[in-house]
N, CA, C and O atoms as CSV, one atom per row, in Angstrom:
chain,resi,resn,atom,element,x,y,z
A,1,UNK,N,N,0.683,-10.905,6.511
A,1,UNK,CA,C,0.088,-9.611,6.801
A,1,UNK,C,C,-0.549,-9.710,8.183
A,1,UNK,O,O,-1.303,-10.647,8.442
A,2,UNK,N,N,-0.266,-8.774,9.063
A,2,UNK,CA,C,-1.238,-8.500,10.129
A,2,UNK,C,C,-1.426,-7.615,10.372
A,2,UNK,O,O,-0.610,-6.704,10.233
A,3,UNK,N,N,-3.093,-7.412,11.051
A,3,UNK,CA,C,-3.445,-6.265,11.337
A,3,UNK,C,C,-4.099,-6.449,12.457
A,3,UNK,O,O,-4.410,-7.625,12.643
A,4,UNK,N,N,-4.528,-5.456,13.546
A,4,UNK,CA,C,-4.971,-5.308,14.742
A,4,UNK,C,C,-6.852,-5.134,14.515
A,4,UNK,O,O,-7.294,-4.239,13.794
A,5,UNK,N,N,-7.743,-6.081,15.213
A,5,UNK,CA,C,-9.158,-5.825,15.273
A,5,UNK,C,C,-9.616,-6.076,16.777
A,5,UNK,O,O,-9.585,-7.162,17.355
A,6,UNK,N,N,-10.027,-4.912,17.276
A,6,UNK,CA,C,-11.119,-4.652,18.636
A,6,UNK,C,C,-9.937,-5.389,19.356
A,6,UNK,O,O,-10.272,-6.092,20.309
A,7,UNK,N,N,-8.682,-5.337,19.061
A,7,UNK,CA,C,-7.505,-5.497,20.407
A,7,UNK,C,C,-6.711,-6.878,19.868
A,7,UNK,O,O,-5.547,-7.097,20.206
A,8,UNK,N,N,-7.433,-7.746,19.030
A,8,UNK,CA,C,-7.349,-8.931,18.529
A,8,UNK,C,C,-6.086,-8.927,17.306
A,8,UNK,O,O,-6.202,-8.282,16.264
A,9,UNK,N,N,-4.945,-9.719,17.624
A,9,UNK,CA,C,-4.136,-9.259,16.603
A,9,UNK,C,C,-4.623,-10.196,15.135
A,9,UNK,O,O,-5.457,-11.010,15.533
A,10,UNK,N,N,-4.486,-10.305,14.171
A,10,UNK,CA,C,-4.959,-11.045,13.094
A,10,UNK,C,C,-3.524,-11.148,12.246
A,10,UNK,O,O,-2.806,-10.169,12.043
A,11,UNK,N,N,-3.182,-12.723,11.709
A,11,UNK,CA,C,-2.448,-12.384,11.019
A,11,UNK,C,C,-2.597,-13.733,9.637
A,11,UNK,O,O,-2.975,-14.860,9.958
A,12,UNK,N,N,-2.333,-13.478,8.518
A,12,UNK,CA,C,-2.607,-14.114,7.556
A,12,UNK,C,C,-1.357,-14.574,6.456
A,12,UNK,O,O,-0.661,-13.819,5.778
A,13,UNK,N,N,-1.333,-15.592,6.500
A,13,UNK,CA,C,-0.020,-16.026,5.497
A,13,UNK,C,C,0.193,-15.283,4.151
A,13,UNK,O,O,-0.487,-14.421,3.593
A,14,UNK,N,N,0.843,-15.624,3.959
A,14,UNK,CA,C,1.000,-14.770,2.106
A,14,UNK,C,C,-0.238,-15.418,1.353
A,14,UNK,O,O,-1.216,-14.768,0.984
A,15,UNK,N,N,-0.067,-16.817,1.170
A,15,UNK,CA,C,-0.983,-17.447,0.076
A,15,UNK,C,C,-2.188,-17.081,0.688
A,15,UNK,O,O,-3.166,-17.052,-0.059
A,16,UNK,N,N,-2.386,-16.741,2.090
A,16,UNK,CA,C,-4.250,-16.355,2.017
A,16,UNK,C,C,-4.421,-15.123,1.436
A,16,UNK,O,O,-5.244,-14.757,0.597
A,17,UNK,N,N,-3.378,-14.424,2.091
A,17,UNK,CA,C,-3.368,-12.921,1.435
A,17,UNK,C,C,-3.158,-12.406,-0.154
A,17,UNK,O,O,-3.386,-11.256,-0.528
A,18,UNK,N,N,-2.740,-13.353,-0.894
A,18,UNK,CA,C,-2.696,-13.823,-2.207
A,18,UNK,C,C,-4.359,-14.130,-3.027
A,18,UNK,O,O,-4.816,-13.682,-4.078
A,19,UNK,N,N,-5.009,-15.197,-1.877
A,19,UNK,CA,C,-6.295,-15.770,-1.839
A,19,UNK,C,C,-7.149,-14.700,-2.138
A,19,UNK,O,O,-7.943,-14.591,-3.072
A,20,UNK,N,N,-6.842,-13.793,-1.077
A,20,UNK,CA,C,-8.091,-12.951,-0.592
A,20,UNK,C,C,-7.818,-11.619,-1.910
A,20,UNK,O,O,-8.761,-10.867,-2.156
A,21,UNK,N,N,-6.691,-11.477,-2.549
A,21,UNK,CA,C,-5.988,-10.430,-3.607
A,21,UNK,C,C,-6.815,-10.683,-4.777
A,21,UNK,O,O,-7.383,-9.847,-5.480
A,22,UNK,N,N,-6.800,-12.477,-4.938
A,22,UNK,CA,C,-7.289,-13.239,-6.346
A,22,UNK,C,C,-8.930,-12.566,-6.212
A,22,UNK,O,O,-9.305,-11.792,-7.092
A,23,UNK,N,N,-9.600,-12.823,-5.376
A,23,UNK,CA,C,-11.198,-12.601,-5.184
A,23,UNK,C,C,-11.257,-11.703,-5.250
A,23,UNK,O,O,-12.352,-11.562,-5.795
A,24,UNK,N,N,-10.775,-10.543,-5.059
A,24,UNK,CA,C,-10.865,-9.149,-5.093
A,24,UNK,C,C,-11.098,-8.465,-5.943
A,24,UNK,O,O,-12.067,-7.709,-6.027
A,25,UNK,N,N,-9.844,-8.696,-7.070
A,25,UNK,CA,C,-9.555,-9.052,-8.689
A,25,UNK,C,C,-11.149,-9.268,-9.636
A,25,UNK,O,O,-11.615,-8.625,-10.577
A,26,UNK,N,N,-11.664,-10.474,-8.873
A,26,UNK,CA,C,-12.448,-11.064,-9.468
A,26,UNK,C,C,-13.795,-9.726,-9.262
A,26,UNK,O,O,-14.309,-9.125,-10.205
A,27,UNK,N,N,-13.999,-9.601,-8.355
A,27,UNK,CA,C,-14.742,-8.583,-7.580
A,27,UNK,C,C,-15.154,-7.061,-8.761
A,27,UNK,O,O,-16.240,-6.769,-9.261
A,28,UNK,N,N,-13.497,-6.195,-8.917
A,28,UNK,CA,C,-13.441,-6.096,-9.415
A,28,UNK,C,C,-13.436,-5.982,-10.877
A,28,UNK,O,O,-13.108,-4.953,-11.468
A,29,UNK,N,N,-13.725,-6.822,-11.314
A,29,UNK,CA,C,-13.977,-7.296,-12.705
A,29,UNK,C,C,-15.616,-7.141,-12.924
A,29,UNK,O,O,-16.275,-6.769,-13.895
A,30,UNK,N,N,-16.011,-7.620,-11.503
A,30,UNK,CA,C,-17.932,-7.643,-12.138
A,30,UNK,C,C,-17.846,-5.931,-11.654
A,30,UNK,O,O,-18.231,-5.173,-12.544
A,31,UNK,N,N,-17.445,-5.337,-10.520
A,31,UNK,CA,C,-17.911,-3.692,-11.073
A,31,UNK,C,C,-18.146,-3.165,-12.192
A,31,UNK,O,O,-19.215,-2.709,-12.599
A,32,UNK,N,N,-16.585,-3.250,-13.004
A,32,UNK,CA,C,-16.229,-2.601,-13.669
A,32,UNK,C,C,-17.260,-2.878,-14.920
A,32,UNK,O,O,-17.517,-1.966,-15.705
A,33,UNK,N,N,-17.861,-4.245,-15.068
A,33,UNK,CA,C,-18.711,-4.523,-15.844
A,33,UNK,C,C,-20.026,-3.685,-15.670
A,33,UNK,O,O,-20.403,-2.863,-16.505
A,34,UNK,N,N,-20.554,-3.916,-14.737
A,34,UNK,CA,C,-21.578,-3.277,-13.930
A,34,UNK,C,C,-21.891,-1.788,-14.475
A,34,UNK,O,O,-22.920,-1.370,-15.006
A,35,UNK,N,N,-20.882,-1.230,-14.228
A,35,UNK,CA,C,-20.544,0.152,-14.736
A,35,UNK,C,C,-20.310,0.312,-16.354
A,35,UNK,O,O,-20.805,1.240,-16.993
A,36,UNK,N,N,-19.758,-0.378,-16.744
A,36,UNK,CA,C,-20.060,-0.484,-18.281
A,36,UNK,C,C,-21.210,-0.751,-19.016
A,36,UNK,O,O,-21.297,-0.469,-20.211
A,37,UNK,N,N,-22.097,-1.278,-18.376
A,37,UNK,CA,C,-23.510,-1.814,-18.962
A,37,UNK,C,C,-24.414,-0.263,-17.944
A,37,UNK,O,O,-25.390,0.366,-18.353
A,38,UNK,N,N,-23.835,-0.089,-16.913
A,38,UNK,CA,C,-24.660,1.392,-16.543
A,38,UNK,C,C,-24.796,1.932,-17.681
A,38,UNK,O,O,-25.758,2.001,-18.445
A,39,UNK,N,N,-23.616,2.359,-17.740
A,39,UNK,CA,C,-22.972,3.415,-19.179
A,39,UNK,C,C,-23.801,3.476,-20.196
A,39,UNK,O,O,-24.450,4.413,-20.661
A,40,UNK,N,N,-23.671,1.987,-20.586
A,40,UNK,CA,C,-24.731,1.864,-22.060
A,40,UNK,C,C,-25.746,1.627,-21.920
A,40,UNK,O,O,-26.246,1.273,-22.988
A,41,UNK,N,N,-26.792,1.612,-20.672
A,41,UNK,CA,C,-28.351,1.749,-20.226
A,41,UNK,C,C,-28.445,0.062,-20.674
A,41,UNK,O,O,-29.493,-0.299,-21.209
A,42,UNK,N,N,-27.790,-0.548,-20.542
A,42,UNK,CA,C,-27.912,-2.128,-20.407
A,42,UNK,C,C,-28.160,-3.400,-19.036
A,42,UNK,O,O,-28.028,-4.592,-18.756
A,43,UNK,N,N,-28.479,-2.453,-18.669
A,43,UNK,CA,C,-28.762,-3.461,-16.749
A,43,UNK,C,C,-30.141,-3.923,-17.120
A,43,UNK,O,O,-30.958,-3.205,-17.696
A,44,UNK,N,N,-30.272,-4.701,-16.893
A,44,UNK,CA,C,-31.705,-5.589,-17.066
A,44,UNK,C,C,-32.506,-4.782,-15.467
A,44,UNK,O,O,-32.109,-3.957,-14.643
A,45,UNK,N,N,-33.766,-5.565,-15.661
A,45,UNK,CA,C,-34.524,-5.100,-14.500
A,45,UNK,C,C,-34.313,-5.599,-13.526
A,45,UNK,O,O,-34.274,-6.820,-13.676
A,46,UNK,N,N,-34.076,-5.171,-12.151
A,46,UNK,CA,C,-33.851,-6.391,-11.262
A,46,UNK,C,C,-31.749,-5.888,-11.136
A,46,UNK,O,O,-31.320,-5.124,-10.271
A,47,UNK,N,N,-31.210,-6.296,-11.784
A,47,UNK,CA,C,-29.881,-5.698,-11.935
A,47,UNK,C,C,-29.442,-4.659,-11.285
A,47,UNK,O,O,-28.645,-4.573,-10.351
A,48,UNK,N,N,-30.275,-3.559,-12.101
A,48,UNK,CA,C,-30.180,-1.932,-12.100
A,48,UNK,C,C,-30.264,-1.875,-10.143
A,48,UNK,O,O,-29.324,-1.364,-9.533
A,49,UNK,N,N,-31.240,-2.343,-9.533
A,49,UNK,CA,C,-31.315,-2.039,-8.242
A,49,UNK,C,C,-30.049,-2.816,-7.308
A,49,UNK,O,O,-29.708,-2.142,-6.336
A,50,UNK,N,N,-29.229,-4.298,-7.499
A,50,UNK,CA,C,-28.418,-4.726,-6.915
A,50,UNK,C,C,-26.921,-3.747,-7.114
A,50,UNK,O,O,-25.996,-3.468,-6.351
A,51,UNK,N,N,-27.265,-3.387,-8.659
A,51,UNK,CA,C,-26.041,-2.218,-8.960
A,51,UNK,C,C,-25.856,-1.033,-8.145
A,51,UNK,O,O,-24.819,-0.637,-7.613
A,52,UNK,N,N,-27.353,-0.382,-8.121
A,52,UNK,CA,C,-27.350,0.802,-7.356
A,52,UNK,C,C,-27.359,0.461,-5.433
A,52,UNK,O,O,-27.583,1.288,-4.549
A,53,UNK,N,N,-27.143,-0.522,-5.328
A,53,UNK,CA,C,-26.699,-0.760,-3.679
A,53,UNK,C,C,-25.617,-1.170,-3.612
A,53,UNK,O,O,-25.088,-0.700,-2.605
A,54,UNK,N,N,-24.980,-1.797,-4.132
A,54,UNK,CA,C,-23.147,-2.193,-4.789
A,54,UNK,C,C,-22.517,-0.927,-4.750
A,54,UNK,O,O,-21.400,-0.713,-4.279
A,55,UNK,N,N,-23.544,0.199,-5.446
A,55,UNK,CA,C,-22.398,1.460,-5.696
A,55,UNK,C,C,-22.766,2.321,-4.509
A,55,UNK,O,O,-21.908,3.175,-4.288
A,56,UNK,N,N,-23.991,2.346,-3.526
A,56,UNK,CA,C,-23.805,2.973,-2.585
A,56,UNK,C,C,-23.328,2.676,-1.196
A,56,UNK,O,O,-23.450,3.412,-0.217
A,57,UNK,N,N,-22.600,1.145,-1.265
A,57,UNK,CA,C,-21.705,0.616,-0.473
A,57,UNK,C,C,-20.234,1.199,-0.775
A,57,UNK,O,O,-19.467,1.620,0.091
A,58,UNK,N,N,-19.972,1.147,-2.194
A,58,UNK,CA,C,-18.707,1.688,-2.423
A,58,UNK,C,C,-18.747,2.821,-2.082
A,58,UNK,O,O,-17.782,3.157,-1.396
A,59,UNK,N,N,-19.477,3.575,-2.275
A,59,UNK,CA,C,-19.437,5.098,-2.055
A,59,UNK,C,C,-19.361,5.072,-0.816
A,59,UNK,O,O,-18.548,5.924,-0.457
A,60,UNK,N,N,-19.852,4.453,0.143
A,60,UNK,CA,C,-19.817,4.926,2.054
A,60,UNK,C,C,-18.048,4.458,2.265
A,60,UNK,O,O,-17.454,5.015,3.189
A,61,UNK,N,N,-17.411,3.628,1.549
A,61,UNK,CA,C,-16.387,3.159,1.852
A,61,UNK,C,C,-15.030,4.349,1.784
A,61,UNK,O,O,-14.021,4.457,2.481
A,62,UNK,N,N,-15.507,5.091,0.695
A,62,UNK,CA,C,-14.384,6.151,0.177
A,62,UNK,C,C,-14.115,6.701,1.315
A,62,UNK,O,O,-14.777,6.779,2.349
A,63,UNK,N,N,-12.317,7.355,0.828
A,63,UNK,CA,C,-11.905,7.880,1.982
A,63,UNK,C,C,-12.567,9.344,1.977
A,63,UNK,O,O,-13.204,9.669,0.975
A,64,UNK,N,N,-12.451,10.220,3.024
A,64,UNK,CA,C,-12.646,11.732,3.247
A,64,UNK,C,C,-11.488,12.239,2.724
A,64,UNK,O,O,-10.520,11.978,3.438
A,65,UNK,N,N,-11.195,12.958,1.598
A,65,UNK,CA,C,-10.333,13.780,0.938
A,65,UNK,C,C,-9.965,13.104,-0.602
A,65,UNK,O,O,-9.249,13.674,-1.425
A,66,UNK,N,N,-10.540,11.916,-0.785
A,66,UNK,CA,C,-10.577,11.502,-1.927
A,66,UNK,C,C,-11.113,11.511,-3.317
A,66,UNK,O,O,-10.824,11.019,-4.408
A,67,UNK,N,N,-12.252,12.487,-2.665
A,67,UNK,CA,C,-13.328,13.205,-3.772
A,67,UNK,C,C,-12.019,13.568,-5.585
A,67,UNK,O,O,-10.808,13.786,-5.560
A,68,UNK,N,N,-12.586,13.518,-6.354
A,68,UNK,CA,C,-11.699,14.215,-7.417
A,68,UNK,C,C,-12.954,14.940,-7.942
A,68,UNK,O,O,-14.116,14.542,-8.020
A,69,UNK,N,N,-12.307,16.290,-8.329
A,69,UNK,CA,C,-13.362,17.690,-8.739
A,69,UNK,C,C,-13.776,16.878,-10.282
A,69,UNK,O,O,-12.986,16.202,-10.941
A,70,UNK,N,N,-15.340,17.180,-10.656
A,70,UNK,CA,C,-15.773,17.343,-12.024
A,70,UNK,C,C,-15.456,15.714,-12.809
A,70,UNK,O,O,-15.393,15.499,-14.020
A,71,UNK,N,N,-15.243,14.409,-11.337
A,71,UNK,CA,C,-15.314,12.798,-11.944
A,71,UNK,C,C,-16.091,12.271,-12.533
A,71,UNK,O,O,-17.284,12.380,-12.250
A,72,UNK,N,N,-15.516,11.320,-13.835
A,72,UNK,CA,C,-16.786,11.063,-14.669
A,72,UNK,C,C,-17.677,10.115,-13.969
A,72,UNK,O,O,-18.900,10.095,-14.113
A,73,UNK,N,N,-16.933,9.259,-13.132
A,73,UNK,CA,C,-16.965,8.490,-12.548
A,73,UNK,C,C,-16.676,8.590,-10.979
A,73,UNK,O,O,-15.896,9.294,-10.338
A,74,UNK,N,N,-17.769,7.442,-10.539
A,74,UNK,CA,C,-17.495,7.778,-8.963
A,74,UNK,C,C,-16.326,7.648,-7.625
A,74,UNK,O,O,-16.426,7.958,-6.438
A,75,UNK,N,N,-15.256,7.073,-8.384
A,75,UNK,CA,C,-14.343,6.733,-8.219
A,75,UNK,C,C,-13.828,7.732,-7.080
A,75,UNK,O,O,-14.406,8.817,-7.010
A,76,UNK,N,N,-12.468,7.373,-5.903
A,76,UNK,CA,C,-11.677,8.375,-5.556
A,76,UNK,C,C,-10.542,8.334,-6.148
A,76,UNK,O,O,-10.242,7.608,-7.096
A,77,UNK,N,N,-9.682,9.341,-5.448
A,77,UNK,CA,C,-8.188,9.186,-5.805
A,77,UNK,C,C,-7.598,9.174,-4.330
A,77,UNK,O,O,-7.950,9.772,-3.313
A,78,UNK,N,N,-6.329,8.062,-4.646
A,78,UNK,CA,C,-5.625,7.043,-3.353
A,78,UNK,C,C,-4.580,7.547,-3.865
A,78,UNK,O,O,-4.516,7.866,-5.052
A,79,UNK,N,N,-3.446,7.705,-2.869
A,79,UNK,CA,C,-1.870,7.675,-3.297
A,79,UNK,C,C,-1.382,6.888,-2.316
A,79,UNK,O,O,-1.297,7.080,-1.103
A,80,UNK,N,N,-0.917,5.521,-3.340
A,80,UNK,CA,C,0.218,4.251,-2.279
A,80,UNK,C,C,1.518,4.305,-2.620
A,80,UNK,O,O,2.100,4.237,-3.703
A,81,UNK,N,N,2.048,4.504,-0.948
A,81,UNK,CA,C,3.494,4.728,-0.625
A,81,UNK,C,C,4.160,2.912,-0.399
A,81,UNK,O,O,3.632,1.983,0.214
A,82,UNK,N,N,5.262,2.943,-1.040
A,82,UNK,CA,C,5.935,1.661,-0.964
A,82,UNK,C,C,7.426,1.673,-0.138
A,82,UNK,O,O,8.470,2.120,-0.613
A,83,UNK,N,N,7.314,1.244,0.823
A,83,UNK,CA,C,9.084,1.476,1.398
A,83,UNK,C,C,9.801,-0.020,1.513
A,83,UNK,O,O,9.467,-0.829,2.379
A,84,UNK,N,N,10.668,-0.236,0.679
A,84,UNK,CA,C,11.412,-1.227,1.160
A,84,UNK,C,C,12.202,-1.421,2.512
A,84,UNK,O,O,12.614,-0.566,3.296
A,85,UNK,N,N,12.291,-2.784,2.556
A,85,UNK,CA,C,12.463,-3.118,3.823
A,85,UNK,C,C,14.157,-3.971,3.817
A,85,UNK,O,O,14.712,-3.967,2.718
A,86,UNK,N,N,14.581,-4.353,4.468
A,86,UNK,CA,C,16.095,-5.043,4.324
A,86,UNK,C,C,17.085,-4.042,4.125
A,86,UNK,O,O,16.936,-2.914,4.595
A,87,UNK,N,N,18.388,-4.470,3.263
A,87,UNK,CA,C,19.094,-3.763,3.134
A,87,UNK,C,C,19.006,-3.062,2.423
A,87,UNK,O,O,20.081,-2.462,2.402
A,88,UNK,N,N,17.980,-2.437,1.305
A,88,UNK,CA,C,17.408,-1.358,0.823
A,88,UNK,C,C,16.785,-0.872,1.239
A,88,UNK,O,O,16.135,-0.011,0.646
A,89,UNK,N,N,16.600,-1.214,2.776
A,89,UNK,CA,C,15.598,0.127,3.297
A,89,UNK,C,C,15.669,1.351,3.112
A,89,UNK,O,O,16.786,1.827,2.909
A,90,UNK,N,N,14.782,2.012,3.124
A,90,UNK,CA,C,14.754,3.592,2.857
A,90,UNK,C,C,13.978,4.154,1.300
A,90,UNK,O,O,13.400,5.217,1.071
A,91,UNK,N,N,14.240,2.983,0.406
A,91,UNK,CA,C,13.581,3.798,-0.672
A,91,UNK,C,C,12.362,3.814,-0.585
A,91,UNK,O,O,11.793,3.121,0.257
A,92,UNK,N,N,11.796,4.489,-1.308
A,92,UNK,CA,C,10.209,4.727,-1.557
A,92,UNK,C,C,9.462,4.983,-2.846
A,92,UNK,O,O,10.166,5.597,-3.647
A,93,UNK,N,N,8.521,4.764,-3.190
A,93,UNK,CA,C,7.917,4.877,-4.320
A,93,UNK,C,C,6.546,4.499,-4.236
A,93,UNK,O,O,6.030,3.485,-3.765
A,94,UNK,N,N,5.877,5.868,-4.979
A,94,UNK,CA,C,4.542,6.278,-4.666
A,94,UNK,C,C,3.757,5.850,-5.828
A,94,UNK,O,O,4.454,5.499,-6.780
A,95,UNK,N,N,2.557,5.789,-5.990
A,95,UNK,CA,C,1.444,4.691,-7.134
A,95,UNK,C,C,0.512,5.821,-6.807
A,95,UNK,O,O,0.532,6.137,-5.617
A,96,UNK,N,N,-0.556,6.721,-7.819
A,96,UNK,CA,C,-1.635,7.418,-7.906
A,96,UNK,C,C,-2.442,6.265,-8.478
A,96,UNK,O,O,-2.184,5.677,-9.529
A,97,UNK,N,N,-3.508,6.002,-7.608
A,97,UNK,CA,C,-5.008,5.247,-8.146
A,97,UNK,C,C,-5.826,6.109,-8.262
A,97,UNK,O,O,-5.911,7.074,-7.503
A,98,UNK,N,N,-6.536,5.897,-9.209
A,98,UNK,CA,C,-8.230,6.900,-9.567
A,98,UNK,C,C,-8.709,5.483,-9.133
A,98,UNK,O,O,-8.108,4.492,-9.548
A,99,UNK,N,N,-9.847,5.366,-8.254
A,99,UNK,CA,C,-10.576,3.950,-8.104
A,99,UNK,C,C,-11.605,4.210,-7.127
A,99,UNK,O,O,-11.962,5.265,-6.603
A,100,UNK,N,N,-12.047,2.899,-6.979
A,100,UNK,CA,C,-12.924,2.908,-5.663
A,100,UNK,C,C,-12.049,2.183,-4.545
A,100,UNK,O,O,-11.283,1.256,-4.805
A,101,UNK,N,N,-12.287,2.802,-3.047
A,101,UNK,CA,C,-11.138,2.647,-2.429
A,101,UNK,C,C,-10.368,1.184,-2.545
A,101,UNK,O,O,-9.238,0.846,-2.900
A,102,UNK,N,N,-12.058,0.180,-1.862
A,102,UNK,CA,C,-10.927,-1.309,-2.021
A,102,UNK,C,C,-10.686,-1.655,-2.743
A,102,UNK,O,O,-10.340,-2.829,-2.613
A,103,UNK,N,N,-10.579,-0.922,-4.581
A,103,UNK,CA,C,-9.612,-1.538,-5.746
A,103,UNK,C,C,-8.104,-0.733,-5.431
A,103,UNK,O,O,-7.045,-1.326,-5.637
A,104,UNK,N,N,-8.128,0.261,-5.066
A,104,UNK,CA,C,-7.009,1.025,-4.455
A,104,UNK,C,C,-5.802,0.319,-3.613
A,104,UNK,O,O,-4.617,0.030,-3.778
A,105,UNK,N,N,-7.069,0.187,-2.356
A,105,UNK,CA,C,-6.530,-0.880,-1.217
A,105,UNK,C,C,-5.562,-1.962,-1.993
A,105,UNK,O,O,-4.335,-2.056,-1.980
A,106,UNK,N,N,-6.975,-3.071,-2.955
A,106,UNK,CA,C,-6.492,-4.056,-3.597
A,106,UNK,C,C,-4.778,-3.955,-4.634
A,106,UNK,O,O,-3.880,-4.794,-4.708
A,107,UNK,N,N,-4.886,-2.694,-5.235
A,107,UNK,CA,C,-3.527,-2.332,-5.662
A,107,UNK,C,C,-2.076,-2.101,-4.722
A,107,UNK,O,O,-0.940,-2.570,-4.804
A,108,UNK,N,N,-2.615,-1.319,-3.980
A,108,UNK,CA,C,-1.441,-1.403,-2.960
A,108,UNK,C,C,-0.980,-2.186,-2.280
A,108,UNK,O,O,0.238,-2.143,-2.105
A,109,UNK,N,N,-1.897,-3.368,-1.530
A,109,UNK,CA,C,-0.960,-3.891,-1.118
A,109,UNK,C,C,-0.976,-4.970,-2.159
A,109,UNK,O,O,-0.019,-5.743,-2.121
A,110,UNK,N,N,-1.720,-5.131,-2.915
A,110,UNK,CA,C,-0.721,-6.097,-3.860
A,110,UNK,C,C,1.058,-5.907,-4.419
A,110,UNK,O,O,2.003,-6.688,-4.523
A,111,UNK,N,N,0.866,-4.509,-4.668
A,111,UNK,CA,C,1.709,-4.359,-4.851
A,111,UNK,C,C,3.465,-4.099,-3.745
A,111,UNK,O,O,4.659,-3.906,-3.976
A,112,UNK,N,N,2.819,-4.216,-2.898
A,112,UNK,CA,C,3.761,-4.429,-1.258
A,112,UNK,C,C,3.693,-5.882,-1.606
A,112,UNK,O,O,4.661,-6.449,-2.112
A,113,UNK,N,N,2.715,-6.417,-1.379
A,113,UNK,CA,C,3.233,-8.112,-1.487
A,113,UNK,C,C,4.494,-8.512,-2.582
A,113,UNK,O,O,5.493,-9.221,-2.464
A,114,UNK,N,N,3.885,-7.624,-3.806
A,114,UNK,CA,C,5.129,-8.200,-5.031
A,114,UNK,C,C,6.286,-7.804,-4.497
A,114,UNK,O,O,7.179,-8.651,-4.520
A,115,UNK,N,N,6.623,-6.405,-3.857
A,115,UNK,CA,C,8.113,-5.597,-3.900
A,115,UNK,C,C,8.481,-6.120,-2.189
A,115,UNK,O,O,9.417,-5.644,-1.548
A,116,UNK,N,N,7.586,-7.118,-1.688
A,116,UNK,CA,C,7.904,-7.883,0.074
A,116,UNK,C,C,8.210,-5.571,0.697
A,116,UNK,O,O,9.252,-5.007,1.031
A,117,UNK,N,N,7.403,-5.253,0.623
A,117,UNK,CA,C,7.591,-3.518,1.264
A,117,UNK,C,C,6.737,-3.615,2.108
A,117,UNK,O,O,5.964,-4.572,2.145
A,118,UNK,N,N,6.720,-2.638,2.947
A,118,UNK,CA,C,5.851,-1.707,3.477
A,118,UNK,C,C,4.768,-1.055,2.840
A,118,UNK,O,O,5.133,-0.631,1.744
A,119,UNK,N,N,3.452,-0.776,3.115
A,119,UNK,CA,C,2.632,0.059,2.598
A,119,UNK,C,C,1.502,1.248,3.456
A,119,UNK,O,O,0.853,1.169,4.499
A,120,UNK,N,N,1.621,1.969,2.758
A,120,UNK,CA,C,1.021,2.923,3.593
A,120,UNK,C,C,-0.404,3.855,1.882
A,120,UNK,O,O,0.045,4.417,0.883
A,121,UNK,N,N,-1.652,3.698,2.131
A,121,UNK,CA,C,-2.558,4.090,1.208
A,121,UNK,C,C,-3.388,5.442,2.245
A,121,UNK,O,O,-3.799,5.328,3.400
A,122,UNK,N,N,-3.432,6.767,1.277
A,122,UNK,CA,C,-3.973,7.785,1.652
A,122,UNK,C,C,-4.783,8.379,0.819
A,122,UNK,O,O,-4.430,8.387,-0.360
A,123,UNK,N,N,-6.191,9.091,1.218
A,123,UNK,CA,C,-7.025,9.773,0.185
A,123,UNK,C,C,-6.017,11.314,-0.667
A,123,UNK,O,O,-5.148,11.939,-0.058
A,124,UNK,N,N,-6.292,11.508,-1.610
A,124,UNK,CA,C,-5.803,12.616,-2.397
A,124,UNK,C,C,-4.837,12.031,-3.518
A,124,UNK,O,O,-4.786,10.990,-4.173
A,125,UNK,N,N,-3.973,13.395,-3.405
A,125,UNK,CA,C,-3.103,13.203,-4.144
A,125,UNK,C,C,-1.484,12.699,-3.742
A,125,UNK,O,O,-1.181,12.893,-2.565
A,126,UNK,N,N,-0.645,12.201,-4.443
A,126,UNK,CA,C,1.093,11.781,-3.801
A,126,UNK,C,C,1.457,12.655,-3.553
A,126,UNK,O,O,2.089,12.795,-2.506
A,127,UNK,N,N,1.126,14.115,-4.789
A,127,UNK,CA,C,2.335,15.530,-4.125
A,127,UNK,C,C,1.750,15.327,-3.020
A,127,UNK,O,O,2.602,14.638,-2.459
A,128,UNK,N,N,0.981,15.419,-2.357
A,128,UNK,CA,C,0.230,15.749,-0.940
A,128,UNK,C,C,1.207,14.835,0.170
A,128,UNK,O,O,1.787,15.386,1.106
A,129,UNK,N,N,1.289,13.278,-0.110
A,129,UNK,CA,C,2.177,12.611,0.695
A,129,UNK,C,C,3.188,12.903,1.007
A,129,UNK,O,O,3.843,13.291,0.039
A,130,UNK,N,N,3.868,12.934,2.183
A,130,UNK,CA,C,5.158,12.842,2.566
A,130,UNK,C,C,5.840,11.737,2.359
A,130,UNK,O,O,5.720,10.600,2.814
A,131,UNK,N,N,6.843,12.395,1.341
A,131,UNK,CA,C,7.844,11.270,0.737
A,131,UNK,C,C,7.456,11.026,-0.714
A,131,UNK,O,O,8.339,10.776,-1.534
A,132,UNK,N,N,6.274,11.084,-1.042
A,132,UNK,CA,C,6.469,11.219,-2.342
A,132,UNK,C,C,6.263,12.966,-3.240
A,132,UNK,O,O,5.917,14.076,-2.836
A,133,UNK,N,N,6.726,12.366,-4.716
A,133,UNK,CA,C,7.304,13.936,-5.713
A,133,UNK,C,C,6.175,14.215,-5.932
A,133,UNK,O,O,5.905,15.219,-6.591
């Protein structure tokens, strides 16, 4: 994977990018907990405040147009575009996430890593994307 920072090209092997997928995962996992013990008024003291700065980091992260009307949860909605590459180039196939963006992020390109594609992640909805139904 590479990507461009302040002019600096960056580029990262699969297995780091694998690395950095696994932690993410993991990451993931204590939110989702986090939010489950919100739910059931179970955060100890002390908790409740690392939770509520966890979730207003996620929240600055969301994209602009990702809002979903009347969410139970604070989550956005992402639509990831997949294009193969080689001699199947051209197809495509689109993934709707309800999430917080970098579990989104974390889905998509995981899922480019599995299908070796292209990826492209946008706030809203897929009808909205070009190229996807």
């Amino acid at each position: 994977m590479r990507y461009e920072e302040n002019g600096k090209i960056i580029a990262l092997e699969r297995e780091e990018m694998e690395m950095v997928l696994r932690h993410l995962k993991q990451f993931e996992h204590l939110v989702k907990e986090f939010e489950l013990r919100e739910k059931q008024g179970l955060l100890s003291n002390g908790w409740d405040k690392h939770w509520a700065e966890l979730k207003e980091f996620l929240q600055s992260e969301e994209l602009e147009g990702s809002e979903v009307a009347n969410a139970v949860k604070a989550d956005g909605r992402y639509c990831c575009q997949w294009r193969s590459r080689g001699l199947e180039s051209g197809k495509t196939e689109c993934n709707q996430y309800d999430a917080w963006y970098i579990f989104a992020w974390l889905g998509c390109v995981g899922g480019a890593i599995w299908r070796s594609a292209d990826a492209t992640l946008q706030a809203g909805e897929c009808s909205n994307m070009v190229g996807c139904p």
